[in-house]
Residue frames as a rotation matrix with the C-alpha (Angstrom) as fourth column:
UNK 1
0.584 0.812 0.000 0.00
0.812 -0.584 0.000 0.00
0.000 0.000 -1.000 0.00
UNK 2
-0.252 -0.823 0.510 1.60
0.700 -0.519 -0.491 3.24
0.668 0.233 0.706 -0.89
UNK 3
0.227 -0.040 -0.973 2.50
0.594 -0.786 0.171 5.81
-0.772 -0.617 -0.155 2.32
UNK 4
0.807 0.090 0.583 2.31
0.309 -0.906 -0.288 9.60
0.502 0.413 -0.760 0.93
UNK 5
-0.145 -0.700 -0.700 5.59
0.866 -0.431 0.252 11.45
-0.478 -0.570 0.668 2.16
UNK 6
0.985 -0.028 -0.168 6.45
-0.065 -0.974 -0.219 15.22
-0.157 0.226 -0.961 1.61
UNK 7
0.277 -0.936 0.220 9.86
0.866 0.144 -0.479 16.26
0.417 0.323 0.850 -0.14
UNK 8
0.826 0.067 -0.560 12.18
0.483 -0.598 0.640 18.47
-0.292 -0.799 -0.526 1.58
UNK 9
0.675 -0.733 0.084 14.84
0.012 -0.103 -0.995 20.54
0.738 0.672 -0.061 0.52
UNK 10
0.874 -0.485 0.038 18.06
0.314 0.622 0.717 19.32
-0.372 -0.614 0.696 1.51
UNK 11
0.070 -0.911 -0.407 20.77
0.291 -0.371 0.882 21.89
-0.954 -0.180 0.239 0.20
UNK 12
-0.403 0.351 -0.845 20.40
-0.747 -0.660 0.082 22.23
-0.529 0.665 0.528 -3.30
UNK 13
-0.810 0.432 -0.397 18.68
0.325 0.894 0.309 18.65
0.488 0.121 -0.864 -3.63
UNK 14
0.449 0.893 0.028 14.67
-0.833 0.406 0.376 17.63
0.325 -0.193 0.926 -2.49
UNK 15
-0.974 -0.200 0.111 15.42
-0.199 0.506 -0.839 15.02
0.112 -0.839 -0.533 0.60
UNK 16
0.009 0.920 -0.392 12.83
-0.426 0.358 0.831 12.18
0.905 0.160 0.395 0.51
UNK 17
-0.542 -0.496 0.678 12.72
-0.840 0.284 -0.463 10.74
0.037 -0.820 -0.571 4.08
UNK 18
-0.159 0.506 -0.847 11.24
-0.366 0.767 0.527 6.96
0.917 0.394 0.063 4.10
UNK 19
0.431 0.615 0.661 8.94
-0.825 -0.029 0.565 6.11
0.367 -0.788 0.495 6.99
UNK 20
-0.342 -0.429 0.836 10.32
-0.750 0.661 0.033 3.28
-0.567 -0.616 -0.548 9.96
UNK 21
0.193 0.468 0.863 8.23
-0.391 0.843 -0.370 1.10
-0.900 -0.266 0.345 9.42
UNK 22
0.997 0.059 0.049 9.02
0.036 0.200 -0.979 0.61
-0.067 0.978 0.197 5.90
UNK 23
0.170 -0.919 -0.357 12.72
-0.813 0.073 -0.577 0.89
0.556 0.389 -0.735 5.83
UNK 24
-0.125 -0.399 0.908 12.30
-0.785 0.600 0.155 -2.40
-0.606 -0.694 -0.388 8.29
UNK 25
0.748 0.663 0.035 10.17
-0.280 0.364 -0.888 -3.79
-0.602 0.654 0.458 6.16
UNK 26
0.971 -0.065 -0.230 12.81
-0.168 0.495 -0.853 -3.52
0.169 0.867 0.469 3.55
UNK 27
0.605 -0.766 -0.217 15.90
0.705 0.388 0.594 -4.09
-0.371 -0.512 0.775 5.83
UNK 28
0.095 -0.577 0.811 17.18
0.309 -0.758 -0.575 -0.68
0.946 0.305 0.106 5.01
UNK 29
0.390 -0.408 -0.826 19.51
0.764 -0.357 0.537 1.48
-0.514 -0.841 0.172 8.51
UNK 30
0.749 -0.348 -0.563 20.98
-0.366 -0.927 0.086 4.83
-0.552 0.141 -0.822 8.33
UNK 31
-0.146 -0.950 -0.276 23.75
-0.704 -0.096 0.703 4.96
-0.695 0.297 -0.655 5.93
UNK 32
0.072 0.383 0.921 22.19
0.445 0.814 -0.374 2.04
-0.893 0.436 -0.111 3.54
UNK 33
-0.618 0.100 -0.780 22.61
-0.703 -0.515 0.490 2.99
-0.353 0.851 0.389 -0.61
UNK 34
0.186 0.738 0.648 20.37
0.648 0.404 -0.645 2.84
-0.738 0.540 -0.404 -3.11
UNK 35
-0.889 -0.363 0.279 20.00
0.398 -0.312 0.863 3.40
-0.226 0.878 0.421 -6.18
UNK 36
-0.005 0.958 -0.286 16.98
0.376 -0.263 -0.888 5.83
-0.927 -0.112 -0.359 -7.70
UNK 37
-0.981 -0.196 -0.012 15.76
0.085 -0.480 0.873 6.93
-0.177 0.855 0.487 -11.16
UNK 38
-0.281 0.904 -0.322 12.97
-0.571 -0.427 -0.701 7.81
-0.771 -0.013 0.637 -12.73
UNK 39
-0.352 0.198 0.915 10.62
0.559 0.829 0.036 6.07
-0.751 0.524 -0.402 -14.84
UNK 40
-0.868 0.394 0.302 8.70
0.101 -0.455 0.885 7.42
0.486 0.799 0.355 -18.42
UNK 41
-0.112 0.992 -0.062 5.34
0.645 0.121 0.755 7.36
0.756 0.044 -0.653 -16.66
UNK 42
0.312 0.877 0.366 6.08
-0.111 -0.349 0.931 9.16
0.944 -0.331 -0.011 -13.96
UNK 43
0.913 0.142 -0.382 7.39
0.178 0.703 0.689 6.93
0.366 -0.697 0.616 -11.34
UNK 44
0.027 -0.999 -0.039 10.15
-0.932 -0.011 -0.362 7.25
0.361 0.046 -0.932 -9.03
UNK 45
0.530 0.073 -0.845 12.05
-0.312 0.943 -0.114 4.34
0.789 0.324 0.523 -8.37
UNK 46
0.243 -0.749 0.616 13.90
-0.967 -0.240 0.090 3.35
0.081 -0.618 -0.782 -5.36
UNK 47
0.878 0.268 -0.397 16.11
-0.185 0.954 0.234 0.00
0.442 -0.131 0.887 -4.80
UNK 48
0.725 -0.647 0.237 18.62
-0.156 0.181 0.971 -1.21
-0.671 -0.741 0.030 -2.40
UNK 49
0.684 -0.402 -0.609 21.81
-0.713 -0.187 -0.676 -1.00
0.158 0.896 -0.415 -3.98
UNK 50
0.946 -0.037 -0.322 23.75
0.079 0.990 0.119 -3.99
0.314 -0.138 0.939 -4.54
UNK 51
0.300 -0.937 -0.180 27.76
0.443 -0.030 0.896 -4.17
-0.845 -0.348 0.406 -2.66
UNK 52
0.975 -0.224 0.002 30.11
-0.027 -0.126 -0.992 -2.41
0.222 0.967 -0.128 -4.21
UNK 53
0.823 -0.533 -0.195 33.47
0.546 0.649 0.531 -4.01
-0.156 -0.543 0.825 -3.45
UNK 54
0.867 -0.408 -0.286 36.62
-0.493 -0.619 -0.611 -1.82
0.072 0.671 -0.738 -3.74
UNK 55
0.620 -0.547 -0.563 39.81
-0.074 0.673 -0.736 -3.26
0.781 0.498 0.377 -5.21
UNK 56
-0.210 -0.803 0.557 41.07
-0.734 -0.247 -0.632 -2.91
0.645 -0.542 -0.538 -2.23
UNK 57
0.028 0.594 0.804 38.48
-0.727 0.564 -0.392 -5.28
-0.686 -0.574 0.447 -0.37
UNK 58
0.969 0.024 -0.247 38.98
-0.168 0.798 -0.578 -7.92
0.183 0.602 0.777 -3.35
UNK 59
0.111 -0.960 -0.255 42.78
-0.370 0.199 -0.908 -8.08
0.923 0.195 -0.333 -2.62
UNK 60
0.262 -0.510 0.819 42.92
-0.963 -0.197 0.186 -8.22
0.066 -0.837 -0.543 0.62
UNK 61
0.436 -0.294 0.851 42.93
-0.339 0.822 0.458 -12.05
-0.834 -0.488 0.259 0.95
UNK 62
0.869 -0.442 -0.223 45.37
-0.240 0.017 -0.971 -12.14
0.433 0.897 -0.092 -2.23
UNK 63
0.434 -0.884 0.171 48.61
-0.560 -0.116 0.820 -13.73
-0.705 -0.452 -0.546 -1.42
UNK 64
-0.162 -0.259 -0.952 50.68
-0.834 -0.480 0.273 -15.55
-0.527 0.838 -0.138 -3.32
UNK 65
-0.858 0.113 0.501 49.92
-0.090 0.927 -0.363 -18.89
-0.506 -0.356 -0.785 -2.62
UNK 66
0.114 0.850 0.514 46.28
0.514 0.392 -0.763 -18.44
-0.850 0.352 -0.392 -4.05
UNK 67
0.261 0.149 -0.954 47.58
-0.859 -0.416 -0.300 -16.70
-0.441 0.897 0.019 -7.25
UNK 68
0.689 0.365 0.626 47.06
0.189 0.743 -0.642 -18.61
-0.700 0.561 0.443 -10.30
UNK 69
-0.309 -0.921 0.238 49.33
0.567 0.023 0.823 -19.01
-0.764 0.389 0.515 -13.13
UNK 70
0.165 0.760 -0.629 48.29
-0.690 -0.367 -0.624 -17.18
-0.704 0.537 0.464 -16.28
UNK 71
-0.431 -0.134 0.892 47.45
0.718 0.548 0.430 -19.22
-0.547 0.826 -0.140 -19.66
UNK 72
0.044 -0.179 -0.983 47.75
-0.611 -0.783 0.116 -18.17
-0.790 0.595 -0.144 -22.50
UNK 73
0.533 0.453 0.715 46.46
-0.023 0.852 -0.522 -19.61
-0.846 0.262 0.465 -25.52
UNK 74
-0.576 -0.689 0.441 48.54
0.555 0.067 0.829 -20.68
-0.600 0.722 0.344 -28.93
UNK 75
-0.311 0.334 -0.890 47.40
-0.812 -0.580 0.066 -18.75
-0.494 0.743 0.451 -31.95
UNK 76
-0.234 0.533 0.813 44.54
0.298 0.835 -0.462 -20.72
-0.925 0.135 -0.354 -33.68
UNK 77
0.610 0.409 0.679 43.87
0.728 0.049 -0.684 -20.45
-0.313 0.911 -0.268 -37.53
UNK 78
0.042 -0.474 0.879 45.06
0.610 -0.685 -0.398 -16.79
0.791 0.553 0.261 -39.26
UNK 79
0.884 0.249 -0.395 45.57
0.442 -0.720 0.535 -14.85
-0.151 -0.647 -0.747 -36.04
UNK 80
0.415 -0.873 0.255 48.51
0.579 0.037 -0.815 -12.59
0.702 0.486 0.521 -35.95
UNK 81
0.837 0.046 -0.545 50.39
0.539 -0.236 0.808 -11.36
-0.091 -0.971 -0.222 -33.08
């Protein structure tokens, strides 16, 4: 069922504020991203944004032990290198 809110301005932005009971609902806490756009009809959109890992969090358990070797394939048919 859809809850009516009021936009606020929020520096030089419009600050939507999303009611408790609904950010439990969708397991959203202070500091949570998302992602919003707009639709053609009308609609805004609002959805939890998936992880975004930085290369720094993908290395971390990099050592050298779990690097892989590289391969490298032969040249097949008319390639030319």
């Amino acid at each position: 069922m859809p809850v009516q809110v009021t936009l606020t301005k929020w520096g030089n932005s419009l600050g939507l504020r999303v009611p408790r009971d609904l950010a439990a609902r969708l397991g959203l806490s202070e500091g949570a991203r998302v992602d919003i756009e707009a639709s053609d009809d009308g609609r805004i959109i609002v959805t939890r944004s998936r992880r975004r890992f930085t290369l720094d969090e993908l290395l971390a358990d990099m050592t050298p032990g779990r690097e892989h070797p590289l391969e490298d394939d032969r040249p097949a048919g008319s390639e030319l290198l």
